[in-house]
SEVEXNU-755527 format. One record per residue: x, y, z of N, C-alpha, C, O in turn. Coordinates in steps of 0.001 Angstrom, whole numbers, plus 500000, padded with zeros to 6 digits. Example, Ala and Ser with C-alpha at 12.3 -4.5 7.8 and 13.67 -1.06 7.14 Angstrom:
<pts>
513190494310507800512300495500507800513200496700507800514236496681508465 512850497750507080513670498940507140512900500030507870513409501138508039 
</pts>
This chain:
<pts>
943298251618246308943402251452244863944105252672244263943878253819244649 945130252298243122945530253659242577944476254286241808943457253909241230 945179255546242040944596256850241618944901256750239609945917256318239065 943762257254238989943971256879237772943133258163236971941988258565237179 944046258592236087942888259355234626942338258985233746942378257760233628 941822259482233043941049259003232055940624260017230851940038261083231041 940960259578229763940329260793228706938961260058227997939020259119227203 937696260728228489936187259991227643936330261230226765936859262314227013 935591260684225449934825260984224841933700260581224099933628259578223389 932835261413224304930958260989224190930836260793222548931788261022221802 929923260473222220929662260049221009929559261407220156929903261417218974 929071262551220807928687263482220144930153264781220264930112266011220218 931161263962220404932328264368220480933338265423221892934456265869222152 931666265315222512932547266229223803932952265475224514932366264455224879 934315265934224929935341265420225800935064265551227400934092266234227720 935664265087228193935712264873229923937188264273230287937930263645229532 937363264561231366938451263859231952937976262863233519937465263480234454 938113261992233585937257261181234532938750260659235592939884260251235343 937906260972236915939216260291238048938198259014238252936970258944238210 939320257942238512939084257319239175939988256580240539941138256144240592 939063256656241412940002256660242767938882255856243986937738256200244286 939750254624244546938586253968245784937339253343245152936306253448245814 937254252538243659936281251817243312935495252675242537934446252181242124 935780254049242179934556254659241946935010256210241025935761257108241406 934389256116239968935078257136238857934207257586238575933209257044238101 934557259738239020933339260717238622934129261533237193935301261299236899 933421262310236565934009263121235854934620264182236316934125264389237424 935460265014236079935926266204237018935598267182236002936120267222234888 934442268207236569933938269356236052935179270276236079936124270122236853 935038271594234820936075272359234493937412271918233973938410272608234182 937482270500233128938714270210232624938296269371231463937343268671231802 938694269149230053938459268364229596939580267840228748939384267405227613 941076267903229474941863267226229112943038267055229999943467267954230723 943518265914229916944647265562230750945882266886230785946199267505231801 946420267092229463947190267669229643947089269054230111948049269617230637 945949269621229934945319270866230717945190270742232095945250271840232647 945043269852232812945153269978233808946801269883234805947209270452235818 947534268565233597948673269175234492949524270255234245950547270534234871 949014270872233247949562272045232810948964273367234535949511274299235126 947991272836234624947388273802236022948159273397236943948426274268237771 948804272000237179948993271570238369950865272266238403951532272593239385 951290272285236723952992273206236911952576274130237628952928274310238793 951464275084236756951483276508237238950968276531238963951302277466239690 950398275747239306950528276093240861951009275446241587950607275444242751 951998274689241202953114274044241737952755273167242658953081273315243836 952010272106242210951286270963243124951447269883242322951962270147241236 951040268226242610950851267431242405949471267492241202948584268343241134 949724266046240175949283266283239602947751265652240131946637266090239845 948041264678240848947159263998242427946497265142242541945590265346241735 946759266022243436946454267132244065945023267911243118943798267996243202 946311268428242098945330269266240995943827268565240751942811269260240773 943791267291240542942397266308240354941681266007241339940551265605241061 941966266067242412941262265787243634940588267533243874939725267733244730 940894268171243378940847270147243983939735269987243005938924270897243178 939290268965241784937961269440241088937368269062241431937453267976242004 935889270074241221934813269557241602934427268275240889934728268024239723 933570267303241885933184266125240626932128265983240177931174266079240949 931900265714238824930303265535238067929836264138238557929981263552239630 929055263722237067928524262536237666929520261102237599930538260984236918 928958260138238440929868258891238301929729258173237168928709258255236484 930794257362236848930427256842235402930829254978235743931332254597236800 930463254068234595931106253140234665932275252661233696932234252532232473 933268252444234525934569252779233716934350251702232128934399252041230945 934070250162232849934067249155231929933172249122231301933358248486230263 931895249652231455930949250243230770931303251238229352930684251096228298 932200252062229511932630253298228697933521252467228022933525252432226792 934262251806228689935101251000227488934111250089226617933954250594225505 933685249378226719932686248885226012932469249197224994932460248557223943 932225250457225263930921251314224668932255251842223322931839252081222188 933691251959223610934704252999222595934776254553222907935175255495222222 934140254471224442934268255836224864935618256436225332935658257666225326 936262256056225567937956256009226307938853256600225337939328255666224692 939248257550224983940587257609224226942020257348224925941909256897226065 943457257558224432944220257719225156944480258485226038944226259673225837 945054258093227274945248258914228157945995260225228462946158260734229571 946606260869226737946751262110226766947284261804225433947692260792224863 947121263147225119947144263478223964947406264863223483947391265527224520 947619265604222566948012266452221850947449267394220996947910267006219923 946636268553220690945665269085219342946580269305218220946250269340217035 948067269486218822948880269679217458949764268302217984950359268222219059 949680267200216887950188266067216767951633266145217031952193265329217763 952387267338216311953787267480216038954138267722217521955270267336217810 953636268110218233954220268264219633953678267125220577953243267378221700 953722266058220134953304264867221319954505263812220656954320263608219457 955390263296221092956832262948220748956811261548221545956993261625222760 956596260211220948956560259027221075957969258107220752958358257881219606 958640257632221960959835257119221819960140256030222799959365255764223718 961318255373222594961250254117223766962988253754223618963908254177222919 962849252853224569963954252036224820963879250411224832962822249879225172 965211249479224389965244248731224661965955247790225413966639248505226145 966309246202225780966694245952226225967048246188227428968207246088227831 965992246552228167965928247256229493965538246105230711966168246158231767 964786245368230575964570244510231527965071242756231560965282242155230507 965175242262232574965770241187233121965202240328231962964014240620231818 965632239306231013965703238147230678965178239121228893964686238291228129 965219240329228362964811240765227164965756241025226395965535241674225372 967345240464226789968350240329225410968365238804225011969327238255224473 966917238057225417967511236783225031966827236284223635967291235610222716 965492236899223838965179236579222254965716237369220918965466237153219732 966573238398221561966813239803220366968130238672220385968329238007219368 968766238545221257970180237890220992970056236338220041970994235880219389 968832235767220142968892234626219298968823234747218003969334234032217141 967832236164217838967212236686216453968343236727215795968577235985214841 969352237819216356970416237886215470971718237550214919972548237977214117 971425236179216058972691234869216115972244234169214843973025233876213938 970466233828214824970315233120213707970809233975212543971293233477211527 970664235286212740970651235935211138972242235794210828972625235435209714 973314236156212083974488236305211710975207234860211559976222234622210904 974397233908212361975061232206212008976691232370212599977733232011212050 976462233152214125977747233034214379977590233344215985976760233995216620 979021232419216447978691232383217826979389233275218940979581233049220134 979760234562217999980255235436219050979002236385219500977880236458218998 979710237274220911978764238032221654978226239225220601978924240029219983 976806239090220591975810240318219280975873241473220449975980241449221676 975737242638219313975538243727220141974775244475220879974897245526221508 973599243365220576971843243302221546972845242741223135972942243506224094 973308241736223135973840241229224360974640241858225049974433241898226262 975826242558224472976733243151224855976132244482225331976856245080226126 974655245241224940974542246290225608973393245813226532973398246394227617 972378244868226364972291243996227538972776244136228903972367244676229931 974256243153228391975013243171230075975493244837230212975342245251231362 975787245384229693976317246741229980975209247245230981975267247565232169 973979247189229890972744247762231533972535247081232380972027247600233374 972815245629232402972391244892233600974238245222234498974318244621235569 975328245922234179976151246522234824975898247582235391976093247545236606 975580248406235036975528249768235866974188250458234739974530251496234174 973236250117234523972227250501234438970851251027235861969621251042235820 971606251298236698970753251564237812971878252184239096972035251802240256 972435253111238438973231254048239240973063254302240929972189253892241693 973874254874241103973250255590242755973022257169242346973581257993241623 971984257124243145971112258936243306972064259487242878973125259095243363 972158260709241719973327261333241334973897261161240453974143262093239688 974341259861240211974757259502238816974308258866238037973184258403237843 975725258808237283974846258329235721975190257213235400976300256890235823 974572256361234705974526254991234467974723254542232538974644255459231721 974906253459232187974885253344231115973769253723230281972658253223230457 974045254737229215972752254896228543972067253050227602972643252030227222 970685253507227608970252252061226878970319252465225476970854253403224886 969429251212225041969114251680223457967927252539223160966831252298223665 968105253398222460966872254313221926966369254421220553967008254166219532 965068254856220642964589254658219249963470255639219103962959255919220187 962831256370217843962009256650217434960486256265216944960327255403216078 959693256755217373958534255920216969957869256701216186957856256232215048 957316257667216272956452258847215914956266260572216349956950261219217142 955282260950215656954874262272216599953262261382216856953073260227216474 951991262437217750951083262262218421950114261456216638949064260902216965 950326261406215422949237261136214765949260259515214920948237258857214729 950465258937215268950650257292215404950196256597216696950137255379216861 949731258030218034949026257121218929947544256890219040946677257764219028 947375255587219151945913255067219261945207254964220519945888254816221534 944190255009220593943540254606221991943622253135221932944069252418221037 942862252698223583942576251326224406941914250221223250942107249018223426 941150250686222099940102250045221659940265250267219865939690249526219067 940852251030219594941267251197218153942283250089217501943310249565217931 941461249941216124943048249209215306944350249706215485944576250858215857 945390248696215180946905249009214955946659248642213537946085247642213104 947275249777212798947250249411211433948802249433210985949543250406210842 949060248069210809950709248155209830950615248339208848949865247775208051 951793249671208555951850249809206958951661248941205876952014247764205930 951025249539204714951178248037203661952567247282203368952563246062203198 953849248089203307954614247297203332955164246795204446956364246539204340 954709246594205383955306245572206872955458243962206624954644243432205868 956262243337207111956717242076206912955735241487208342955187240385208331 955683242139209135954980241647210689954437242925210876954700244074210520 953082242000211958952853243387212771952554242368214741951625241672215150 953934242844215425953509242347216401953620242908217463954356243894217502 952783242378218931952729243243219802954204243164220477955153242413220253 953984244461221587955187244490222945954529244823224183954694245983224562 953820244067224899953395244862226329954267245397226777955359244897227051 953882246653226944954754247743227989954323248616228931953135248898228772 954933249244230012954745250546230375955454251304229710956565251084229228 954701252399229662955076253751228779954890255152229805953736255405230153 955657255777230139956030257220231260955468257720229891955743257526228707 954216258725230855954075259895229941954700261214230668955119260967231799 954823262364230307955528263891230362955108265103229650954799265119228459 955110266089230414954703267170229991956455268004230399957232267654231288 956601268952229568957364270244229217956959271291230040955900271827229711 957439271653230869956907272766232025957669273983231350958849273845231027 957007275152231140957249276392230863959135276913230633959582277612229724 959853276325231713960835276103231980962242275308231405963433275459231677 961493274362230451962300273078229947962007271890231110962380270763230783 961545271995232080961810270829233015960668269819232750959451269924232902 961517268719232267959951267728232480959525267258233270960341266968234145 958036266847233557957497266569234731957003265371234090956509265341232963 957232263935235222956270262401234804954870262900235134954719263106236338 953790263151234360952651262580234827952354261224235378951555261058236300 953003260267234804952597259234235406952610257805234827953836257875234738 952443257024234528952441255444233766950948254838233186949946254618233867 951124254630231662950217253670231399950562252492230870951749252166230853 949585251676230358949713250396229661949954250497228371949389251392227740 950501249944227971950759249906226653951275249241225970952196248605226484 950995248997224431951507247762223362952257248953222201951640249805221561 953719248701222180954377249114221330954690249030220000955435249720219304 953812247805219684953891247654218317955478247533217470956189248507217220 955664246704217269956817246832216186956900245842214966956097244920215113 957695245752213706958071244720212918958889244091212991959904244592212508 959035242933213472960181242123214191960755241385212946961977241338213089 960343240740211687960411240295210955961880241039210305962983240596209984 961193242499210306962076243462209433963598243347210190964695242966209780 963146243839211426963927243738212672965060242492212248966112242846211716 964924241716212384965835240357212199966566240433211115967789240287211100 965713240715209949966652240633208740968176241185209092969114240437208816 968441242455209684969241243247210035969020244424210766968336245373210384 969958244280212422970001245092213397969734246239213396969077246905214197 970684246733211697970457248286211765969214248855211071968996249997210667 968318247543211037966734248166210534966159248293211815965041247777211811 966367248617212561965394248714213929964523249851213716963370249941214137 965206250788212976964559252147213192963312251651212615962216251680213174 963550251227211538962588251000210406961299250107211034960078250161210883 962081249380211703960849248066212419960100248852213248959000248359213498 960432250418214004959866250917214989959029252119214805958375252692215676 959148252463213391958103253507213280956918252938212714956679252479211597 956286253068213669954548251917213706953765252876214826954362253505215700 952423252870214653951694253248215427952151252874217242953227252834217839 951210252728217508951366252559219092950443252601219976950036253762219989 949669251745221010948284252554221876948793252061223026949503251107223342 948196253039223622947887253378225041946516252486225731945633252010225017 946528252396226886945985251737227923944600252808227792944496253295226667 943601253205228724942670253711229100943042254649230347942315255556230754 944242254305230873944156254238232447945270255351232779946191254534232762 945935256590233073946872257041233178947594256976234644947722258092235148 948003256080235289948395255857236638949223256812237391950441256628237392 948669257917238101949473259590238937950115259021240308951283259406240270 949971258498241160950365258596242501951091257470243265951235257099244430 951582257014241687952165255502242550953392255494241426953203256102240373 954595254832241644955573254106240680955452252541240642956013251876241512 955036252201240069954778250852240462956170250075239816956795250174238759 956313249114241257957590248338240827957921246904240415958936246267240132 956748246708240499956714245046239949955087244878239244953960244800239733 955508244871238170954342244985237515954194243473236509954873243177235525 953057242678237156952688241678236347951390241398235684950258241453236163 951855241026234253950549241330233607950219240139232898950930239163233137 949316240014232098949156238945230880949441239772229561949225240983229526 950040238917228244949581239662226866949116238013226390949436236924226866 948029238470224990947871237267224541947060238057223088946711239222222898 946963236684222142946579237247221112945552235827220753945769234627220916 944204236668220126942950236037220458942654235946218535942535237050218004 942566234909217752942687234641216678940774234008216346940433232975216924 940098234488215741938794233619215641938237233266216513937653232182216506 938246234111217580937404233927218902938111233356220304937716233412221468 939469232710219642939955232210220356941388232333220879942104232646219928 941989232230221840943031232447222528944385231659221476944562230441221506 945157232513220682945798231324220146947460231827220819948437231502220144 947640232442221857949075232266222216948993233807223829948724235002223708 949295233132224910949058234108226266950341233917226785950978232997226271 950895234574227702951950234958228230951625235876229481950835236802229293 952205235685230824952846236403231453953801237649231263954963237298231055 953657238632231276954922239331231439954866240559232427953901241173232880 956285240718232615957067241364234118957500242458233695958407242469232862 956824243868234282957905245318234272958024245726235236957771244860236074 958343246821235750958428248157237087959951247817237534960263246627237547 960700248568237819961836248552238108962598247458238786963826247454238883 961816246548239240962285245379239896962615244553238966963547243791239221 962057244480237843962246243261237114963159243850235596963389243325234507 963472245084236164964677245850234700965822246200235233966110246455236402 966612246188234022968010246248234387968544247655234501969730247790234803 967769248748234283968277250048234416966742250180235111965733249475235118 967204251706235791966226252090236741965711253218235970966436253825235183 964465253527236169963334254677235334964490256054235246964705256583234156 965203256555236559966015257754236178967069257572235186967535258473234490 967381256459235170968530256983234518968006256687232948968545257439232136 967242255918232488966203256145231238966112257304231223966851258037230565 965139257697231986964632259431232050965887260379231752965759261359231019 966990260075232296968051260873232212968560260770230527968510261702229725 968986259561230290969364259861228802967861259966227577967868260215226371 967063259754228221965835260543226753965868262028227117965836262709226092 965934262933228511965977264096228264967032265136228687967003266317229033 968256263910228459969435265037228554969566265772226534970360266686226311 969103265459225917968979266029224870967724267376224751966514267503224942 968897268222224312968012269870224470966882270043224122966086270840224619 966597268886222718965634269222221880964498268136222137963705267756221275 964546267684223491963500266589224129962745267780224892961519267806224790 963312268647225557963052269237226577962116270976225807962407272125226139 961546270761225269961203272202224339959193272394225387958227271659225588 959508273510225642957964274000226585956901273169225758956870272951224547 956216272853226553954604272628226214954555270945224987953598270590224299 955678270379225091955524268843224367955061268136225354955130268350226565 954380266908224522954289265791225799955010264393224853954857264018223690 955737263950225865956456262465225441955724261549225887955133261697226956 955622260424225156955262258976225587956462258215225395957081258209224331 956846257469226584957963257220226266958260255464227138958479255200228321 958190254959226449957926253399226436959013252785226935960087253225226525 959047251854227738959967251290228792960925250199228416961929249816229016 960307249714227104960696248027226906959847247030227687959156247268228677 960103245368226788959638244620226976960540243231227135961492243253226355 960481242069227922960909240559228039959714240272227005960387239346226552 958824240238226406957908239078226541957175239628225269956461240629225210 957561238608224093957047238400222668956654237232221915957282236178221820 955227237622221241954757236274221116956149235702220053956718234627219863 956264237053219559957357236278218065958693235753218023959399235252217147 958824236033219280960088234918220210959455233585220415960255232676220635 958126233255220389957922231961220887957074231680219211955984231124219073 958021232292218000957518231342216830956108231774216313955783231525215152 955176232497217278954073232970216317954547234184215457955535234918215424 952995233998214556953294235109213392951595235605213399950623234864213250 951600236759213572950603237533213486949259237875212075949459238368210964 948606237632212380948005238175210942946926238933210918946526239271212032 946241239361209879944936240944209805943981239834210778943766238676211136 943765240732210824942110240404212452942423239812213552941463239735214319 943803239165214108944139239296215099944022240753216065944159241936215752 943658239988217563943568241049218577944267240769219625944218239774220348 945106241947219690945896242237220849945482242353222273944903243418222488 945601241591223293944983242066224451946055242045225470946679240994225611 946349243075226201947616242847227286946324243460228571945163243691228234 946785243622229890946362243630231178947204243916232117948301243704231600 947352244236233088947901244030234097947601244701235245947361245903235134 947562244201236314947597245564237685948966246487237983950071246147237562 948787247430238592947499248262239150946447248633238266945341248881238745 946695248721236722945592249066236007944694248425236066944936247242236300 943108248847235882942305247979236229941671247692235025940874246761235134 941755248178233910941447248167232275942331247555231352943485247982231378 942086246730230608943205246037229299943241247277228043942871248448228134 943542246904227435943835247460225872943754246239224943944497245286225182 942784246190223750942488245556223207942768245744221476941862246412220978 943427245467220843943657246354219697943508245007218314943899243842218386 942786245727217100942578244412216448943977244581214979944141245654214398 944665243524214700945655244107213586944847243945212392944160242970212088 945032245119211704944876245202210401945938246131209526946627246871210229 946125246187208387947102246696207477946471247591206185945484247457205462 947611248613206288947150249956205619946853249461204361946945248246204184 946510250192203452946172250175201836947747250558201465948662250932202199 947708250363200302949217250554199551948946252171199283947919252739198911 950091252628199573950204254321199273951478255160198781952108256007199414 951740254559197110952842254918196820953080256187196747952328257081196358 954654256274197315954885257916196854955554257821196002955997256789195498 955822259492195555956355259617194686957243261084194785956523262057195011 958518261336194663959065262737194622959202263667193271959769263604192180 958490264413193871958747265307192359959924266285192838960187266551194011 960605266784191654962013267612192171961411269106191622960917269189190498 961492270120192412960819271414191431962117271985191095962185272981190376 
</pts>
């Protein structure tokens, strides 16, 4: 079974970092955060595997138990928000320029090649280089700093003015900033990207806009494996009940660019690479309910899954209060 982290926290606010590895998850005494530890594992130049297995272990816990319970936060995180840097890509995997390409055929009412498609095939061209080189960069986007990520079990709250609030199962590479500039993968979690697709459609060049939305994380931080075919469920559970499920496919087998050369264009930029940040940095998705015509609404719950993780993420939508601003000029 893969090797997996975990960030608990107890009701009475103290933190732990919990391995779980072979059926069976202890706490690891002397650490009580992910990124502290692979911050130990730069400085002595080991695995981040390694570093977690070298602690001593407390007591065993039950993982699905703790979820239950809202004990789980995300699987890393940040004390100063401004340095945890949440971003993604799209159109990255096999069959995911087909609903963006319809979106904006309907909007444009015209039957030449959109520019969702055209960079599409570009990555399904040379989006997966040979060792060494470089490949077509994808699409990129902004999401947040660390105050927009949520844990396994928390609301997604869309702004009051959002037109949608819908999910994206994804994997998301998290990273730490080694002393050096060099980033290091910790490793892969689960995750729902959240976006406004609604907005999205109106016009292409609102993407940005559709993409700065919260975001959560899985429970589960996956260290010792790349996993390459990753199949999961997402579905969204309306009044108790299942009102729309799906299959969907990630890990490099089933995308059209390969994790390096992603990795390569999010941190060939200088100002990705600054000591001591951590990125979450989201893979893309094929598979949306709002391609297949649903529309989301408050108290809907998000549930995606998949293996190797052995935990879902469950998230319920609700929408912010209205919070006008206002600029004053001094």
């Amino acid at each position: 079974m893969a090797l997996r982290l975990l960030q608990h926290r107890a009701p009475d606010g103290a933190r732990s970092v919990v391995l779980a590895d072979q059926g069976s998850a202890h706490v690891l005494l002397g650490v009580v955060q992910v990124r502290a530890l692979a911050q130990r594992a730069i400085d002595a130049g080991i695995t981040l595997a390694a570093a977690a297995r070298a602690c001593p272990r407390g007591p065993e816990i039950d993982l699905e138990q703790e979820l239950a319970a809202g004990n789980f936060i995300a699987p890393i995180d940040h004390e100063d928000p401004a340095h945890l840097l949440m971003t993604g890509t799209g159109l990255t995997h096999l069959g995911s320029a087909e609903g963006r390409d319809k979106m904006h055929r309907d909007a444009a009412a015209s039957e030449h090649q959109t520019d969702s498609m055209r960079m599409f095939l570009e990555g399904l061209a040379d989006g997966k280089p040979a060792a060494g080189e470089v490949g077509q960069q994808p699409e990129w986007f902004y999401k947040g700093d660390g105050s927009q990520l949520v844990g396994p079990a928390d609301p997604l709250e869309m702004p009051a003015f959002a037109q949608d609030g819908g999910e994206e199962p994804e994997l998301a590479g998290i990273y730490l900033i080694g002393p050096d500039g060099t980033p290091f993968r910790l490793g892969f979690a689960l995750a729902n990207e959240f976006s406004d697709h609604v907005t999205e459609r109106h016009n292409y060049l609102w993407l940005a806009h559709s993409k700065l939305r919260q975001a959560a994380l899985g429970p589960e931080l996956l260290i010792d494996e790349t996993p390459a075919d990753v199949c999961g469920a997402s579905r969204i559970v309306r009044d108790g009940k299942v009102l729309w499920e799906k299959p969907f496919l990630s890990g490099e087998d089933n995308m059209s660019h390969s994790l390096a050369n992603l990795e390569h264009h999010h941190f060939k930029y200088d100002l990705f690479r600054r000591p001591g940040d951590v990125h979450v940095h989201f893979f893309g998705t094929a598979t949306l309910s709002f391609a297949d015509g649903v529309r989301t609404q408050e108290g809907d719950t998000f549930e995606i899954e998949a293996a190797p993780f052995t935990l879902p993420l469950r998230n319920r939508l609700t929408r912010a209060a209205p919070a006008p601003v206002a600029v004053k000029v001094l």
